[in-house]
N, CA, C and O of each residue as an XYZ file, in Angstrom:
344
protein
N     135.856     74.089     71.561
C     135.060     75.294     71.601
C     135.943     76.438     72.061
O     136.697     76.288     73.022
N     135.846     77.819     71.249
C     136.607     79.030     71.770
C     136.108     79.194     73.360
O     134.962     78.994     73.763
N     137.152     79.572     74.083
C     136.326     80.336     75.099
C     135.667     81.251     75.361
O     135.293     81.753     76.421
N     135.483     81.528     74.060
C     133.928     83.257     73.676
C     133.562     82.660     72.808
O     134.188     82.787     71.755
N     132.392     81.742     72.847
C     131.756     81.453     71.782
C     130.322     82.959     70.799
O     129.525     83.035     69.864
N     130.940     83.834     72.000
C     129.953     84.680     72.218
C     128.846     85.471     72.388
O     129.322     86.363     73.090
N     127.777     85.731     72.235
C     126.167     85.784     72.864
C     125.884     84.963     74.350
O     126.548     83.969     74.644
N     125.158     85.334     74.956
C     124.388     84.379     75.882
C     123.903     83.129     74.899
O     124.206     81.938     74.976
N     123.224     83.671     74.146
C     122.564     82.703     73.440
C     123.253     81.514     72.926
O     122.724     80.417     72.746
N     124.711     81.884     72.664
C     125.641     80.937     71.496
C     125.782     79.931     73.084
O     125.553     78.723     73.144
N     126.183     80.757     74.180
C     126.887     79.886     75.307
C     125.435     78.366     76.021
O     125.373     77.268     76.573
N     124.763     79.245     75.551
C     123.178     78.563     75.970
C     122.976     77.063     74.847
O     122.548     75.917     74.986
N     123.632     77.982     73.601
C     123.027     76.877     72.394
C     124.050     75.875     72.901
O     123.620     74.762     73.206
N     125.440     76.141     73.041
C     126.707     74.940     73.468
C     126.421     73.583     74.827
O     126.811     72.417     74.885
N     125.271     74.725     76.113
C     124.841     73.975     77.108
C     123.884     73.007     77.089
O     123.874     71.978     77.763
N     122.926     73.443     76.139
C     121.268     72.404     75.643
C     122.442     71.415     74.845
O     122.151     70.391     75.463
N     123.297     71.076     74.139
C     123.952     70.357     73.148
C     124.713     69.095     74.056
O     124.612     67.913     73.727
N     125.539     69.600     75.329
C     125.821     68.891     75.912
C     124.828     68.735     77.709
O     125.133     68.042     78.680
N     124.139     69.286     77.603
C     122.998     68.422     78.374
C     122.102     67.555     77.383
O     121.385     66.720     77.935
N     122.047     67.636     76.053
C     121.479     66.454     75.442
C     122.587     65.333     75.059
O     122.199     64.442     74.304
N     123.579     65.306     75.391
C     124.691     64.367     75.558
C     124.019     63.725     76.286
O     123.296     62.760     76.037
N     124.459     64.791     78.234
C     124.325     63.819     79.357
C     123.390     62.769     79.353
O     123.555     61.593     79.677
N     122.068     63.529     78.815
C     120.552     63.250     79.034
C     120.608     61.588     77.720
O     120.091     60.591     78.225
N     121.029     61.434     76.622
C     121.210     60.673     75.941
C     121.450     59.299     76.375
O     122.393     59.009     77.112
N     120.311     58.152     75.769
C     120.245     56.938     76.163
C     121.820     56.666     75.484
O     122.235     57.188     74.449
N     122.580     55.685     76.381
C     123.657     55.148     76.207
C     123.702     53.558     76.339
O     122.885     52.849     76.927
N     125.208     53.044     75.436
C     125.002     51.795     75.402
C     126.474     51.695     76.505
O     127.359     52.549     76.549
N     126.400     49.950     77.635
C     126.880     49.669     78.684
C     128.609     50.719     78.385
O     129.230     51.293     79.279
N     128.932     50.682     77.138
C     130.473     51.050     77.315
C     130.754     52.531     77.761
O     131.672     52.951     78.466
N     129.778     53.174     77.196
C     129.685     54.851     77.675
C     130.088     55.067     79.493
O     129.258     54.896     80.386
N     131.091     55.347     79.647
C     131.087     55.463     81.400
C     130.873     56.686     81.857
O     131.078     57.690     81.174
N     130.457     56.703     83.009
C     129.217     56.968     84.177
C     130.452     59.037     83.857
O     129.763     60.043     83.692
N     131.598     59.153     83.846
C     131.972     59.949     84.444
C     132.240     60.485     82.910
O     132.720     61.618     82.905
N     132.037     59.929     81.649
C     131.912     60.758     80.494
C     130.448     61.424     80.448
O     130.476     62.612     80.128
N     128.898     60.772     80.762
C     127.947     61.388     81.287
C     127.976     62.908     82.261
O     127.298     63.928     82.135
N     129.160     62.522     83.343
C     129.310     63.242     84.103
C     129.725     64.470     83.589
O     129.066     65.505     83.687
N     130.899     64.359     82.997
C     131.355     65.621     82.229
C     130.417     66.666     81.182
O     130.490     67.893     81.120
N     129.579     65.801     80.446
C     128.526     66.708     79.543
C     127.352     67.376     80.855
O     126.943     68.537     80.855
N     127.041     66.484     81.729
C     126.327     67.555     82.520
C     126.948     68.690     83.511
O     126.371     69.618     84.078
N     128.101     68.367     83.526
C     129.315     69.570     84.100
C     129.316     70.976     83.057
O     129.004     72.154     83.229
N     129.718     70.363     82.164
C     129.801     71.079     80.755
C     128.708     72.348     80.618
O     128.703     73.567     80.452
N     127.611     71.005     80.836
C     126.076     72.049     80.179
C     125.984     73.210     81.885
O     125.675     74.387     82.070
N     126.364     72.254     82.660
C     125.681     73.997     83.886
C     127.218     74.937     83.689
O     127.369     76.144     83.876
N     127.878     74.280     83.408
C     129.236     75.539     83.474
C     128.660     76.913     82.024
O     128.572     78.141     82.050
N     128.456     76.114     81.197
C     128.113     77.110     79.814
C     126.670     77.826     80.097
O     126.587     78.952     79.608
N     125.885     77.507     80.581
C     124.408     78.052     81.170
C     125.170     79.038     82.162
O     124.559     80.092     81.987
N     126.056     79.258     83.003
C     126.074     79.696     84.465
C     127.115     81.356     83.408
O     127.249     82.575     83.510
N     127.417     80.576     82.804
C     128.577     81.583     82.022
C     127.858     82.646     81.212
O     128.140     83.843     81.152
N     126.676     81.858     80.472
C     125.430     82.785     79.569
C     124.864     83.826     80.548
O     124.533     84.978     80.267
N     124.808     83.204     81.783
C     124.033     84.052     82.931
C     125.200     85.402     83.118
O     124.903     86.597     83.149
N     125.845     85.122     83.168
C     127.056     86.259     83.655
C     127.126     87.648     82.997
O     127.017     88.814     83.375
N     127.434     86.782     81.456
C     127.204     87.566     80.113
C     126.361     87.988     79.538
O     126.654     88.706     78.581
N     124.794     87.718     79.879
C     124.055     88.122     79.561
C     123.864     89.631     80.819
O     122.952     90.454     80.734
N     124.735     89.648     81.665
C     124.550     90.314     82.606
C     125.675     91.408     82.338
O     126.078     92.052     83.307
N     126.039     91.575     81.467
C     127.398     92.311     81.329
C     128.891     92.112     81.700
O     129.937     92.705     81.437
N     128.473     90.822     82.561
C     129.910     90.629     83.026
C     130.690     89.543     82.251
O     130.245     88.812     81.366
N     132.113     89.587     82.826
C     133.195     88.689     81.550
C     133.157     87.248     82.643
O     133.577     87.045     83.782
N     132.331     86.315     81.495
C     132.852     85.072     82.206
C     134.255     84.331     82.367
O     134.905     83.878     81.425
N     134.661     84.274     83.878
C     135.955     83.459     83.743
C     136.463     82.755     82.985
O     135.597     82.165     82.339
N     137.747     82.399     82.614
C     138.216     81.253     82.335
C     138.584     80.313     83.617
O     139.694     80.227     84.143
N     137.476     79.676     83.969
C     137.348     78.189     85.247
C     136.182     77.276     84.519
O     135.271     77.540     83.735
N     136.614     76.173     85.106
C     135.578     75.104     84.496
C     134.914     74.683     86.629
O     134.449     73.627     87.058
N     135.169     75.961     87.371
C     134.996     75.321     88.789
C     133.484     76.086     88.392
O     133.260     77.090     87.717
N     132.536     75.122     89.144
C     131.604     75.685     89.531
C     130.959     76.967     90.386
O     130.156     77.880     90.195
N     131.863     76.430     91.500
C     131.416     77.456     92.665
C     131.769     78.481     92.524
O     131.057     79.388     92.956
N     132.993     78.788     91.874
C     133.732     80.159     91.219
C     132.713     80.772     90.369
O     132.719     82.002     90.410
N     131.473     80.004     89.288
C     130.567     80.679     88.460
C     129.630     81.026     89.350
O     129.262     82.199     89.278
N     129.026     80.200     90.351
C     127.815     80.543     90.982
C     128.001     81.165     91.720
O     127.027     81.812     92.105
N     129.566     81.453     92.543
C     129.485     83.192     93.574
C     129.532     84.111     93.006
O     129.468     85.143     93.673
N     129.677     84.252     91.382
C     129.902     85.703     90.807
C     128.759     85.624     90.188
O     128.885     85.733     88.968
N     127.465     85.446     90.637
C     126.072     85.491     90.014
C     125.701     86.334     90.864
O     125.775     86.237     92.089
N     125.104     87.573     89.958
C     124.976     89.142     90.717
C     122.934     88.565     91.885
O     121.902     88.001     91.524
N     123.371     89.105     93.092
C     122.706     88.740     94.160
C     121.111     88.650     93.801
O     120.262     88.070     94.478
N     120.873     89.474     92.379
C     119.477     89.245     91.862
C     119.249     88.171     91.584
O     118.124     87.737     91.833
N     120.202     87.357     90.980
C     120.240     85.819     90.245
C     119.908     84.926     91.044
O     121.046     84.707     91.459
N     119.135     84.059     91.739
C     118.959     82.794     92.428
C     119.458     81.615     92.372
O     118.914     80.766     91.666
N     120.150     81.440     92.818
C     121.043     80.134     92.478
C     119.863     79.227     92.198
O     118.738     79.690     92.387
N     120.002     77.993     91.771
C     119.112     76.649     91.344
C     118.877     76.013     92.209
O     119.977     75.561     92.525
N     117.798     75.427     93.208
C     117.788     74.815     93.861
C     118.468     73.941     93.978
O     118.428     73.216     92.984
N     119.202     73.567     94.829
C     120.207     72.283     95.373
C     121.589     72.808     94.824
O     122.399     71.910     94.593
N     121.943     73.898     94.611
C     123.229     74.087     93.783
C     124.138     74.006     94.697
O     123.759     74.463     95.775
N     125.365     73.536     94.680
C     126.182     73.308     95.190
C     126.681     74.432     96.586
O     127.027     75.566     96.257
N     126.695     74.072     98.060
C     126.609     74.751     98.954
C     127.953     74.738     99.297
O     128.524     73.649     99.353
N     128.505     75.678     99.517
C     130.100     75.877    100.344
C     129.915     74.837    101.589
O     128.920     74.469    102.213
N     131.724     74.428    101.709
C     131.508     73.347    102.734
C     131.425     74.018    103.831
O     131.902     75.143    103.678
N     130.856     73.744    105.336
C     130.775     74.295    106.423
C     132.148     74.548    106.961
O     132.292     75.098    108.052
């Protein structure tokens, strides 16, 4: 995938695609941390739509916490989203 697939919408359509990965019944060989990656995938491309739909240029990071501190203070993070360590 380019890293501007561009629209919110396109970055949104890329995140539903691989959260229906994660979400996808699997057979025993599929491992636990290829699951892992499509649901990484899908909140990184959702968090990125959020940005851009906001005017701003989403990074090039695949880090999380780097997307969810540059979510303008109107935005609510997701319940349980990942908390800075103490």
């Amino acid at each position: 995938m380019p890293h501007e697939p561009g629209t919110p919408g396109d970055w949104l359509r890329y995140a539903r695609s691989d959260l229906a990965l994660a979400r996808a019944p699997v057979s025993k060989e599929v491992l636990l941390e290829v699951l892992c990656f499509h649901a990484q995938q899908a909140t990184e491309k959702a968090l990125k739509a959020v940005l851009i739909n906001r005017g701003m240029t989403a990074p090039w990071t695949h880090n999380l916490r780097t997307l969810l501190d540059l979510l303008p203070p109107d935005v609510a993070a997701p319940r349980g989203a990942m908390k800075p360590p103490p």
